[in-house]
N, C-alpha and C positions, 0 to 999 in steps of 0.2 A: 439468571445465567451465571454460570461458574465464571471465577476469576480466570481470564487467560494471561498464561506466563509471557508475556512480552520479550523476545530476544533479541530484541535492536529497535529502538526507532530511528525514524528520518522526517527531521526538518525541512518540508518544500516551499514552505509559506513565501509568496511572492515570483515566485517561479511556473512560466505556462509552460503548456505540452511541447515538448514531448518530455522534457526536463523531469519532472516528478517522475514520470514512469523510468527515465534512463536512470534514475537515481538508485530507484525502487531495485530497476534489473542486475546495475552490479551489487548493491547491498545485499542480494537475495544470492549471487554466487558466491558471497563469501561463505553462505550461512549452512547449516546441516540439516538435511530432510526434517521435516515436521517442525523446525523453528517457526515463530512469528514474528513478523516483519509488520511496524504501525508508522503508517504514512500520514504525515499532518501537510493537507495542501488546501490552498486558496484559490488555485484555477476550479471554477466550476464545473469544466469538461471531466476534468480528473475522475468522475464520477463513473462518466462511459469508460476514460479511458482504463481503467483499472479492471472494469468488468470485463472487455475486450482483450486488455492483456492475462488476463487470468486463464480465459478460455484458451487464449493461443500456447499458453506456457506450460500451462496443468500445473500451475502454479493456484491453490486456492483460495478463494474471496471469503474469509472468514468474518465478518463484518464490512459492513461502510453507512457510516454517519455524518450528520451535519451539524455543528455546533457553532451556531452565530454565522461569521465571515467563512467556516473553516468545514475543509469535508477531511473526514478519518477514513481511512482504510486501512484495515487489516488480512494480509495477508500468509498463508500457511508454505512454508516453502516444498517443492514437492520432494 
């Protein structure tokens, strides 16, 4: 898999729903079409809830991993 350019991350770790995602939403208005946005969170929901918000935003889920305690998401702003 090609290296993705990372254009913001966001620290959620320790933070439940709805919080990671409301973090995600304005992080993501700041940002310019096709940027990528990497969400480091610790709620396990965060999983659904990102694929959920993806679909509702057309914002897109370009990755989502688990690493230890921690799930990654990445997504593509639209």
């Amino acid at each position: 898999m090609a290296t993705m350019h990372i254009a913001k991350e966001l620290d959620t770790r320790g933070l439940n729903c709805p919080l990671p995602i409301l973090k995600a939403k304005k992080s993501l208005a700041d940002m310019v079409s096709g940027e990528l946005l990497r969400v480091v969170a610790t709620d396990a929901g965060s999983l659904r809830d990102f694929q959920a918000f993806a679909k509702q935003t057309g914002n897109e889920l370009v990755d989502q991993k688990t690493v230890g305690a921690e799930f990654i998401h990445v997504l593509r702003r639209r």
